[in-house]
C-alpha positions as CSV (number, residue, x, y, z in Angstrom):
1,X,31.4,18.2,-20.3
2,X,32.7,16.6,-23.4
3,X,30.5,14.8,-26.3
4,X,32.3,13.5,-29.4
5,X,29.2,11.1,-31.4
6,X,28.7,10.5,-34.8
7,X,25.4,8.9,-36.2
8,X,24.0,7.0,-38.9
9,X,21.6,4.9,-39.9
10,X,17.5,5.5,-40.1
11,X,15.4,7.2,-36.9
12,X,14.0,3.8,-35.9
13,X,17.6,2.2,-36.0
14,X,20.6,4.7,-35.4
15,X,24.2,3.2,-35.4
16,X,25.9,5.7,-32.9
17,X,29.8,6.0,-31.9
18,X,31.3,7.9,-29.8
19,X,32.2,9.0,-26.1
20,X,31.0,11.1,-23.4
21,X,32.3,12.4,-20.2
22,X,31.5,14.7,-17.4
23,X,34.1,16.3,-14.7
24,X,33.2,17.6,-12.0
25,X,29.7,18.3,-12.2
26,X,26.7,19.6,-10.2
27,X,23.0,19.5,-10.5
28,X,20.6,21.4,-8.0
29,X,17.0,19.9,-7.7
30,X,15.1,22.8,-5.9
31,X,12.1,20.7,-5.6
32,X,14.4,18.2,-3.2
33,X,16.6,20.7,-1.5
34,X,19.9,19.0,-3.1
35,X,22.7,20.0,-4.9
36,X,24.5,16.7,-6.2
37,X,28.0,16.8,-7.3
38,X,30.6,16.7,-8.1
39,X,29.6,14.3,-10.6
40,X,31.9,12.2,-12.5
41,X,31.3,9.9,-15.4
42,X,32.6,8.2,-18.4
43,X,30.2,6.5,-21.5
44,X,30.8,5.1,-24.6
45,X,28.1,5.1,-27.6
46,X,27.9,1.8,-29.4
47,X,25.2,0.7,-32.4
48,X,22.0,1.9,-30.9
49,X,23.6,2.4,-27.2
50,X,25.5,4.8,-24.8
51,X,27.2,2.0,-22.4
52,X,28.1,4.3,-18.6
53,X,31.5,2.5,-18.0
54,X,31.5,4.6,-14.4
55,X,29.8,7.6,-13.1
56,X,30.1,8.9,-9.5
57,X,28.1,11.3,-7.9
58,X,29.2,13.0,-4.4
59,X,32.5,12.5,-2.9
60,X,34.3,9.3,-1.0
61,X,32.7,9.7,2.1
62,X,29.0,10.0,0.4
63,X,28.0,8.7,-2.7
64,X,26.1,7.3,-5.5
65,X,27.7,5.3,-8.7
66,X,26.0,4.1,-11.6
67,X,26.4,1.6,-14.5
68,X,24.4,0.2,-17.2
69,X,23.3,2.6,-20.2
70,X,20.7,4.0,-22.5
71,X,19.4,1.9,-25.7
72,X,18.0,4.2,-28.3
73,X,16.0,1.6,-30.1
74,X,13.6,4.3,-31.4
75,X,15.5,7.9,-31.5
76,X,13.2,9.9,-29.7
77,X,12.2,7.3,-27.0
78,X,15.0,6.1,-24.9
79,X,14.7,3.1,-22.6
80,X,17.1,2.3,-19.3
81,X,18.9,-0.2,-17.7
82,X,21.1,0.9,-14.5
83,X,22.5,-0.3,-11.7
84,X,22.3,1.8,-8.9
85,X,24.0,2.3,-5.5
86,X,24.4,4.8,-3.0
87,X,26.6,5.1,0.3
88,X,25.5,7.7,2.8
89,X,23.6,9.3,-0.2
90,X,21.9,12.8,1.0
91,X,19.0,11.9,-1.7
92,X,16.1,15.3,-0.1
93,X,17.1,18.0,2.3
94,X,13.6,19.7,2.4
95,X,14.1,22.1,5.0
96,X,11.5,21.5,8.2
97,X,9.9,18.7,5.4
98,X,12.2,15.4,4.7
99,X,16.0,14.6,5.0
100,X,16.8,11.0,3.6
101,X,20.5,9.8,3.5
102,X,20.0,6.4,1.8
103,X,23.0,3.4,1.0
104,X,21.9,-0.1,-1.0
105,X,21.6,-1.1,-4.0
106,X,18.6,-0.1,-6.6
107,X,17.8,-1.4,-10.4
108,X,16.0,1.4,-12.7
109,X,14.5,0.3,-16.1
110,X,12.1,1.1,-18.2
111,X,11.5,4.4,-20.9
112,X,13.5,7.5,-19.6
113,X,10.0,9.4,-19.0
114,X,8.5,6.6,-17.5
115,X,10.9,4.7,-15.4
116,X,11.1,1.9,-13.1
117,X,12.6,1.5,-9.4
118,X,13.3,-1.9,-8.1
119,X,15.5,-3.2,-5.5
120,X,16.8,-5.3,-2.5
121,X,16.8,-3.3,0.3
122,X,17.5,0.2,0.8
123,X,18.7,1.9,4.7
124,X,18.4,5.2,5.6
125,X,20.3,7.0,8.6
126,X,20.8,10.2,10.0
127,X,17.7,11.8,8.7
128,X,14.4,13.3,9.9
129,X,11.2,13.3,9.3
130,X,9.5,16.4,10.4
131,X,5.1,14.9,10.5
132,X,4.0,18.6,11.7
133,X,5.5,20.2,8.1
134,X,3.8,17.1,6.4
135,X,0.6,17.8,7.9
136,X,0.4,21.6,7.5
137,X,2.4,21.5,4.2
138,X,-0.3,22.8,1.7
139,X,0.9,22.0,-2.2
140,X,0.0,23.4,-5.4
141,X,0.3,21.0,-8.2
142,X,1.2,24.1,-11.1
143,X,-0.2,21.6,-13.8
144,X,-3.3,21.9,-12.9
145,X,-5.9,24.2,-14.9
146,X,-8.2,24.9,-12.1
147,X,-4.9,26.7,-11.1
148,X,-3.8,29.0,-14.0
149,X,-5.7,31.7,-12.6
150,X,-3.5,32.0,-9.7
151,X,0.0,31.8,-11.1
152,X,1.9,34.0,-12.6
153,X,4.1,31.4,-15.2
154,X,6.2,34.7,-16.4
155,X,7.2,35.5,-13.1
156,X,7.7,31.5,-12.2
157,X,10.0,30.8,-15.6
158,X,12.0,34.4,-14.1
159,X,12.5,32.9,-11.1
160,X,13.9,29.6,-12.4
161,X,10.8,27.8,-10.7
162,X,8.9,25.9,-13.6
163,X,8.5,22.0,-13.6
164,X,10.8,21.3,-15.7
165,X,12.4,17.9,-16.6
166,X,13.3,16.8,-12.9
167,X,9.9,17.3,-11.9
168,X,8.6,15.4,-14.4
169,X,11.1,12.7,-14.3
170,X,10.4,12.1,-10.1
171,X,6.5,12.7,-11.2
172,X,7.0,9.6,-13.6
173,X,9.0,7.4,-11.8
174,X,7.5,4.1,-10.5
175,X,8.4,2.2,-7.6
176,X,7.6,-1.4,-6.8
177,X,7.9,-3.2,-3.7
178,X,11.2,-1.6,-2.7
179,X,11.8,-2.8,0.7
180,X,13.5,0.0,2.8
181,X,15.2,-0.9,5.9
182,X,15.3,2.5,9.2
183,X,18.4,2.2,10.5
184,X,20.2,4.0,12.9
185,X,19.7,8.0,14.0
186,X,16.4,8.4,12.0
187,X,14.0,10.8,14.0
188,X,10.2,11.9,13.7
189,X,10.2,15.3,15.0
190,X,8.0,17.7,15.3
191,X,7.9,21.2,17.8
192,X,6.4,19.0,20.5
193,X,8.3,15.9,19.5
194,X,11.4,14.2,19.1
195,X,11.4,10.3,18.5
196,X,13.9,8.2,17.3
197,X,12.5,5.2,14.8
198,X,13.7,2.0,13.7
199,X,11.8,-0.4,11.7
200,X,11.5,-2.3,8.3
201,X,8.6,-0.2,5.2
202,X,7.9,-1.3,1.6
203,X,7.6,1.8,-0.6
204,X,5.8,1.7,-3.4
205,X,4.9,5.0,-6.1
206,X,2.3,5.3,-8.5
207,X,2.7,8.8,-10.1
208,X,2.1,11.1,-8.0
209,X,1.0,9.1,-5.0
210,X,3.4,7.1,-2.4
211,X,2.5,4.0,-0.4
212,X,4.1,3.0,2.7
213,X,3.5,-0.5,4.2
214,X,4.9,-1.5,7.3
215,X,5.7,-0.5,10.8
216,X,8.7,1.7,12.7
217,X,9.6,1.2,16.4
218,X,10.0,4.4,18.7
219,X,12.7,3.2,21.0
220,X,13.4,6.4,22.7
221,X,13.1,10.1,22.8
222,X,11.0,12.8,24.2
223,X,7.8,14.5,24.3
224,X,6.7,17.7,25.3
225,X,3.6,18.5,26.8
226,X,2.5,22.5,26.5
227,X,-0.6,23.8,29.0
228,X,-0.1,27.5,28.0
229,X,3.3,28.8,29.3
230,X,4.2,25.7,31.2
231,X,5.6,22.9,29.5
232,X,7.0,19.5,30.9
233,X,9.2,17.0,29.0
234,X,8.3,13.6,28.7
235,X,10.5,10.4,28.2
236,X,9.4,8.2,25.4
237,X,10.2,4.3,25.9
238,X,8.3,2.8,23.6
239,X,5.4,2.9,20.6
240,X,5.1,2.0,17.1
241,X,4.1,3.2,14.0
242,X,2.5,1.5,11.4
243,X,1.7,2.4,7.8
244,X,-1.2,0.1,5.8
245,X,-0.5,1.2,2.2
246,X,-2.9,3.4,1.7
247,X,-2.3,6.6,-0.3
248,X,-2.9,9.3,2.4
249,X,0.4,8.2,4.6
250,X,-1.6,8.8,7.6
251,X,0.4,5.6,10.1
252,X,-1.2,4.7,13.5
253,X,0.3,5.8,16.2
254,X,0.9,4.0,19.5
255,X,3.6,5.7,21.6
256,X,4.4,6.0,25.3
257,X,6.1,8.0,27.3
258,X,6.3,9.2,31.4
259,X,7.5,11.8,33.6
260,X,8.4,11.7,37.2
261,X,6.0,14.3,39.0
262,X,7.3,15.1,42.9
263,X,4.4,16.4,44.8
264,X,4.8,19.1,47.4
265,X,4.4,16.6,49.9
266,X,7.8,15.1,48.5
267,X,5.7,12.2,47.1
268,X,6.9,10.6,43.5
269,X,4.8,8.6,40.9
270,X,4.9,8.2,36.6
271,X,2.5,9.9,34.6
272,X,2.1,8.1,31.3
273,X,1.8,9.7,28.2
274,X,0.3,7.2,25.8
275,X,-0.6,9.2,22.3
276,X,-2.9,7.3,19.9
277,X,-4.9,8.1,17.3
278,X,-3.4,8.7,13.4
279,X,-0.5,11.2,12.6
280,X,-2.5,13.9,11.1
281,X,-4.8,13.6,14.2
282,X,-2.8,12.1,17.1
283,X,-4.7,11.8,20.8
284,X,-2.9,12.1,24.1
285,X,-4.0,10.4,26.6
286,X,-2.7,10.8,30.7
287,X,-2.6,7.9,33.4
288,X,-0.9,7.3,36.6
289,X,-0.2,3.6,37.1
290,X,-0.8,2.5,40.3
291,X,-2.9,5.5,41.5
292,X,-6.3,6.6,41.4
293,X,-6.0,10.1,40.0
294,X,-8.6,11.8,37.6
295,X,-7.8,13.1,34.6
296,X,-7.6,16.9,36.2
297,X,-5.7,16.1,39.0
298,X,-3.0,14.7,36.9
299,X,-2.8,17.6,35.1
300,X,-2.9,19.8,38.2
301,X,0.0,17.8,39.6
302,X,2.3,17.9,36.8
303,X,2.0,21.6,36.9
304,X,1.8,22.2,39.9
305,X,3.0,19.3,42.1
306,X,-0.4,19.4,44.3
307,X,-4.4,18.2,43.2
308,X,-7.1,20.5,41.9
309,X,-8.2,20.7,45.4
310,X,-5.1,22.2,47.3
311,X,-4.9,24.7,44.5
312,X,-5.5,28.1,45.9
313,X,-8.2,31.1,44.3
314,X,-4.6,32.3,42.5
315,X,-4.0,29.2,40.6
C-alpha cells in the first residue's frame, strides 16, 4: 500500500492532493467465509475527493472492479458514489450456510456507514443454498445487552472475532429493489434434498433484516425419502418456490417428485412425492396416480415392493 496526501483547508471543507494505491492485496471477511484478493487499485485525491481511476478485486477469470470515489464534504463523514461490477464474483462461502457467485452491475451511494445498493440486475450461478443450515442456524447478535452475560469480549477480541468495521458496514448497508436474476447451476440442498432452481427475486435490506420477493423454479433434482434405515431416491420434475417479502424468508413450497416402485409381482407404477407447506416447516405428501392405494400401502410398497397385507409377522 502506498498513500502520498497532503491537506489543507478547514474540517468542514479540506482541499486534499494526492494518490493512493494498493498491489496485491487481500481482505478476509470471517463473517462471509471470503478471502478477496488480490486486490488492485489506483486513486487520486482532488479538492475535497479521492477519485478510484481503477480497482480490481480477484483475478481474470473472477472478479469485481470498481470506479467512482469518496467526497469528504465534512472530514469525519464520508459519502460514496461507485460503480460496481462483478464477473463470477465468489461474494459468501459460508460453509453448509450460503455460497453466492454473482456478475452484473450494482450502484452504491450514500454515507460510508450507511450506504446504499441499487442496481439493474444481478445473476448468480454455481452456488448453493443449504435451507436445513438456515433453519437450524441459531445466531447471537454480540451487540446485544441481554447478551453480555454470556460472552467473554477478552477472549472474542483474542480470537480476532469482534464486530468490527465489516460487520458494521454489511449491518448498515441498505438495499432497494435490486432485481436478482438465478441462473444456471444454483441448488437448494439440504441432507434429504438436492434441487436445482431457476427463477427471477427482488432483494431488498433494511438493517439487519432481508426481504425476498419473488419465485424460483425447481426444474430437476432429487429427493430422498428416509423410513429408519431404508431410504429411496426420488426424482424431482417440477415445483416452485415463492418468497412474499416478508422478513422471516420463510418461501412456499410446492415441489414434486416420483419414483418407480416394482412390486414383487413384477408390477410398476409412480409414487408422487408432492412436498408443501413453508421451508422451515415443509409437508410431504405420497400419491399413486392412477391407483387406489392408501397412504400405508404406499409406503409399504416402496419399501418393500408388496402392501401392508402380504407383509409377513417379520416385517
Amino acid at each position: 500500500l502506498s498513500l502520498d496526501v497532503s491537506g489543507s483547508g478547514t474540517w468542514n471543507a479540506p482541499q486534499l492532493r494526492g494518490q493512493f494505491a494498493i498491489h496485491d492485496g487481500n481482505v478476509d471477511l470471517p463473517s462471509l467465509g471470503v478471502r478477496y484478493g488480490p486486490i488492485n487499485a489506483h486513486a487520486r485525491f482532488v479538492a475535497d475527493s479521492m477519485v478510484i481511476d481503477s480497482m480490481v478485486v480477484g483475478d481474470d477469470d473472477a472478479n469485481l472492479s470498481v470506479k467512482g470515489g469518496l467526497r469528504f464534504a465534512h472530514l469525519s463523514q464520508p459519502t460514496m458514489d461507485l460503480q460496481i461490477r462483478a464477473r463470477s464474483f465468489l461474494a459468501i462461502d459460508a460453509l453448509s450456510f450460503l455460497t453466492i457467485r454473482a456478475s452484473g452491475n450494482v450502484h452504491m451511494t450514500g454515507p460510508l456507514l450507511q450506504p446504499v445498493l441499487t442496481g439493474n440486475r444481478l445473476t448468480i450461478t454455481r452456488s448453493v443454498i443449504y435451507f436445513t443450515d438456515l433453519v437450524t442456524k441459531d445466531v447471537i447478535d454480540l451487540e446485544d445487552p441481554e447478551n453480555a452475560a454470556l460472552i467473554d469480549t477478552v477472549a472474542l477480541r483474542r480470537q480476532g472475532l469482534k464486530n468490527e468495521f465489516s460487520n458494521r458496514f454489511l449491518d448498515s448497508l441498505r438495499i432497494v429493489g435490486l432485481p436478482l436474476h438465478v441462473g444456471t447451476d444454483v441448488w437448494l440442498r439440504s441432507a434429504q434434498a438436492n434441487i436445482e432452481l431457476d427463477g427471477d427475486l427482488t432483494v431488498d435490506k433494511d438493517r439487519k433484516a432481508y426481504f425476498l420477493t419473488g419465485q424460483l423454479n425447481a426444474d430437476r433434482g432429487t429427493y430422498t425419502l428416509q423410513v429408519g434405515p431404508i431410504s429411496r431416491d426420488f426424482s424431482v420434475d417440477q415445483g416452485t418456490v415463492r418468497y412474499f417479502g416478508t422478513a422471516d424468508n420463510n418461501p412456499d413450497l410446492q415441489i414434486q417428485a416420483y419414483h418407480q416402485v416394482r412390486t414383487v409381482d413384477g408390477d410398476d407404477f409412480n409414487v408422487i412425492a408432492t412436498i408443501t407447506g413453508q421451508i422451515r416447516a415443509p409437508k410431504v405428501t405420497l400419491t399413486a396416480p392412477g391407483r387406489d392405494i392408501s397412504p400405508r400401502d404406499i409406503v409399504s410398497y416402496l419399501l418393500f415392493g408388496r402392501s401392508e397385507f402380504q407383509l409377513t409377522g417379520s416385517q
